[in-house]
C-alpha positions in Angstrom: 0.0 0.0 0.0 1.2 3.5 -0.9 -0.2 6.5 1.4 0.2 9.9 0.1 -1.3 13.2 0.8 -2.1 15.9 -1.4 -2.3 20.2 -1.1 -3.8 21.6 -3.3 -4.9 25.1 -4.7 -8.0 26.1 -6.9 -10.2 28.4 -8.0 -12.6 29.3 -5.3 -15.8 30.1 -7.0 -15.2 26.5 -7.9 -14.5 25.0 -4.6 -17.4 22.9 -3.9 -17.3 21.7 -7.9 -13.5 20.6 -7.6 -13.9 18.9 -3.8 -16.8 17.1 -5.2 -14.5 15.9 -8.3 -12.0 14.9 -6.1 -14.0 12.5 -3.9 -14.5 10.5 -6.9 -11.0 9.9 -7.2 -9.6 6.5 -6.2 -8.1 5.7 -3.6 -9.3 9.1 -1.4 -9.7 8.7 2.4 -10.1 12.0 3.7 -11.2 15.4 1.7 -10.5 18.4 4.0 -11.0 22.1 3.1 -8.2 24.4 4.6 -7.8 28.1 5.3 -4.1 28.2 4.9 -1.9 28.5 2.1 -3.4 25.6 0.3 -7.5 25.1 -0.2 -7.5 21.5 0.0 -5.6 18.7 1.7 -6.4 14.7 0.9 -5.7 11.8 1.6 -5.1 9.0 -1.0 -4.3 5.2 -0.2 -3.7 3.5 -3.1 -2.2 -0.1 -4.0 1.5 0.9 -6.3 3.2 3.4 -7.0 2.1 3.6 -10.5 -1.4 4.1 -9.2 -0.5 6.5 -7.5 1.2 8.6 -10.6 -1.9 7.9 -12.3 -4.4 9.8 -9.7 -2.3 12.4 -9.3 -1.1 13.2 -12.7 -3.3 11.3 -14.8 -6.5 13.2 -13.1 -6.3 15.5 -10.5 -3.9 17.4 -11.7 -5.8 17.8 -15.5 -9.0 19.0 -13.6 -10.5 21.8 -14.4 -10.3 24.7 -11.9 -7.5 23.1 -10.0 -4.3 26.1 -10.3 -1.3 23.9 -8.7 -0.5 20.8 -6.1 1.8 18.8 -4.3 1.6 15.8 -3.5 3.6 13.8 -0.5 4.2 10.5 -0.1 4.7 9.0 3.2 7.5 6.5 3.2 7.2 4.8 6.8 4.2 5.5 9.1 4.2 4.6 12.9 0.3 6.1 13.8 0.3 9.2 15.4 3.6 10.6 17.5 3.3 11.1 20.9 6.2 12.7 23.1 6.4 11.5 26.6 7.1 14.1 29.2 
């Protein structure tokens, strides 16, 4: 399994057209709007690597409205960190 996250930037009169758009996507586990530098931040877990590519390049980043992305790919996860006083 590959997890990877995604920020992204659109148009915001489109908003709610390009977060509905991008809950159709494969893999997507979470869909969060932001008020930060980026609109939108998801979550994608998806079998390969070359899946991966595919969402990412092959469709969110050719949809309409959407200006730029990044995506990140998490390499090893442990579940949430914790420090101990």
């Amino acid at each position: 399994m590959v997890i990877a996250y995604a920020l992204i930037n659109c148009d915001l009169d489109h908003k709610s057209e390009v977060m509905k758009k991008l809950s159709q996507l494969p893999g997507i586990l979470e869909l969060v709007q932001l008020d930060a530098a980026y609109d939108i931040l998801i979550k994608l877990e998806l079998e390969t690597v070359e899946e991966l590519k595919e969402t990412i390049k092959g469709h969110l980043r050719k949809m309409p409205h959407i200006r730029n992305s990044i995506a990140l790919v998490a390499i090893e996860g442990k579940g949430t960190f914790v420090e101990q006083e």
